[in-house]
C-alpha positions in Angstrom: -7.1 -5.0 9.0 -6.6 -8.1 11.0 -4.4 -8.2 13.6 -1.7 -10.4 11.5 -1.5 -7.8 9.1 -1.4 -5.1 11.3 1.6 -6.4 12.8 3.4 -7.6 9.5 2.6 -3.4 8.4 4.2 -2.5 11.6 7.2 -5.0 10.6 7.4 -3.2 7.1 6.7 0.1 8.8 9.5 0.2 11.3 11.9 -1.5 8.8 11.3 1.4 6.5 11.6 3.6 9.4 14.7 2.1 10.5 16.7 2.0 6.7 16.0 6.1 6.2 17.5 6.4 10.1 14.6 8.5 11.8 13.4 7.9 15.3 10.1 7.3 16.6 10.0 11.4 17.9 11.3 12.6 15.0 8.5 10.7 12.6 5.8 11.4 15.2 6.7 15.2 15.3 6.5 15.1 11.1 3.2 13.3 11.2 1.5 15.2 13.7 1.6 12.4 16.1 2.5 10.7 19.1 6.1 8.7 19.4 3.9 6.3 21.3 1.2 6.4 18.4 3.9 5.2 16.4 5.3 2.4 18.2 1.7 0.9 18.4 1.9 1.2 14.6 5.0 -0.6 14.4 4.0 -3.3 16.8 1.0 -4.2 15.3 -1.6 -2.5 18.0 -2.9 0.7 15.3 -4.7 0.5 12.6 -3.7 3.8 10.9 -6.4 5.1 8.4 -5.2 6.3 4.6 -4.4 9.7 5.8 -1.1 8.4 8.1 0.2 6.4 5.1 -0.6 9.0 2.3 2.0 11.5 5.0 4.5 8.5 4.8 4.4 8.4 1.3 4.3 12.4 0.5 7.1 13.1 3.9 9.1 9.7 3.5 8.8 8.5 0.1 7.8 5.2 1.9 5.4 2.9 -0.4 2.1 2.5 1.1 2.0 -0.8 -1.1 5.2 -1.3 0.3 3.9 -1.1 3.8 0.7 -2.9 3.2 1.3 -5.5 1.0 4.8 -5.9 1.3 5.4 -4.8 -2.2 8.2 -2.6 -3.3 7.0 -0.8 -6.7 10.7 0.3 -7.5 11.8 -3.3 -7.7 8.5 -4.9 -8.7 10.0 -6.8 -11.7 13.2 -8.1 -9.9 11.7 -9.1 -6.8 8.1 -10.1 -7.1 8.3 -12.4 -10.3 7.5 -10.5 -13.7 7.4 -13.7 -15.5 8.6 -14.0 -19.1 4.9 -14.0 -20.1 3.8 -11.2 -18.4 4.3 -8.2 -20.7 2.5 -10.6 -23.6 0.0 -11.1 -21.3 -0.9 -7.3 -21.0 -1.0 -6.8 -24.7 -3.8 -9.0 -24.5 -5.8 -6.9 -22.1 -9.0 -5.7 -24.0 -11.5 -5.8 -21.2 -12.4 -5.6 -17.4 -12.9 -9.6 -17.7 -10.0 -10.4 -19.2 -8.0 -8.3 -16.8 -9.6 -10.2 -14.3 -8.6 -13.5 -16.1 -4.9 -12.4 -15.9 -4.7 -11.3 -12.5 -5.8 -14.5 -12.0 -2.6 -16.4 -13.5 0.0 -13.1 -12.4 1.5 -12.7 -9.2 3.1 -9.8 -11.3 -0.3 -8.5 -12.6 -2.1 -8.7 -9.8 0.5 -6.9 -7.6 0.4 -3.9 -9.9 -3.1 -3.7 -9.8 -3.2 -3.8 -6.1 -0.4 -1.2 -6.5 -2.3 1.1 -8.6 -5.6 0.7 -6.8 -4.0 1.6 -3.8 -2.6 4.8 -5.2 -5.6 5.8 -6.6 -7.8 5.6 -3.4 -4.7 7.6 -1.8 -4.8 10.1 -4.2 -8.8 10.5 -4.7 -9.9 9.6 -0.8 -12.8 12.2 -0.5 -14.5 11.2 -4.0 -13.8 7.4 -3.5 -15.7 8.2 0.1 -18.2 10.3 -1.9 -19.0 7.5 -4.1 -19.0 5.2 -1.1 -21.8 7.0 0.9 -23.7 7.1 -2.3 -23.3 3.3 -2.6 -24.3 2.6 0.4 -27.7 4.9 0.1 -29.1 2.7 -2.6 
């Protein structure tokens, strides 16, 4: 991630942290980390890898699409612009293209997408990495 991001996770991160009232220690003790480890985290100077966040989200019920796109699946509707369009717009989903096509023209779509991408690569990590190494043999 780029540094920008890293430090509007860390914004996100420590919110989150913040609203369910647990100190740095206490976190760091859950995840198997440092308290320090996790004030870099929240001030933008660690880039933590898919294993920290899928802890977050299994411990702490924290949204890792929450925390790195700033996107709260719960509320998605309400706060991130399903337009009036939208669920028309996925009855006409019939192909990878057109899927494409509409993430294109929804902010709505495309955030779901992201969010479900994100999940999956949570939930799968060793055969998404599997499939990566074989990628990157050919």
């Amino acid at each position: 991630m780029k540094s920008m991001e890293l430090v509007a996770v860390g914004e996100r991160f420590r919110a989150a942290r913040k609203a369910k009232r647990i100190s740095q220690k206490e976190m760091a003790q859950a995840l198997d980390v440092s308290a320090n480890y996790i004030s870099e985290v929240e001030n933008g100077k660690a880039n933590p890898g898919l294993d920290f966040f899928f802890k977050l989200e299994s411990r702490y019920n924290i949204s890792v699409g929450y925390l790195l796109l700033g996107k709260d699946e719960d509320n998605a509707t309400e706060e991130h612009g399903a337009a009036d369009g939208d669920a028309d717009l996925v009855s006409e989903i019939d192909s990878v293209e057109k899927l494409v096509s509409l993430m294109e023209k929804s902010n709505f779509i495309k955030n779901t997408m992201l969010n479900f991408a994100t999940q999956f690569v949570m939930e799968n990590e060793k055969l998404v990495k599997k499939i990566l190494s074989k990628t990157k043999k050919q």
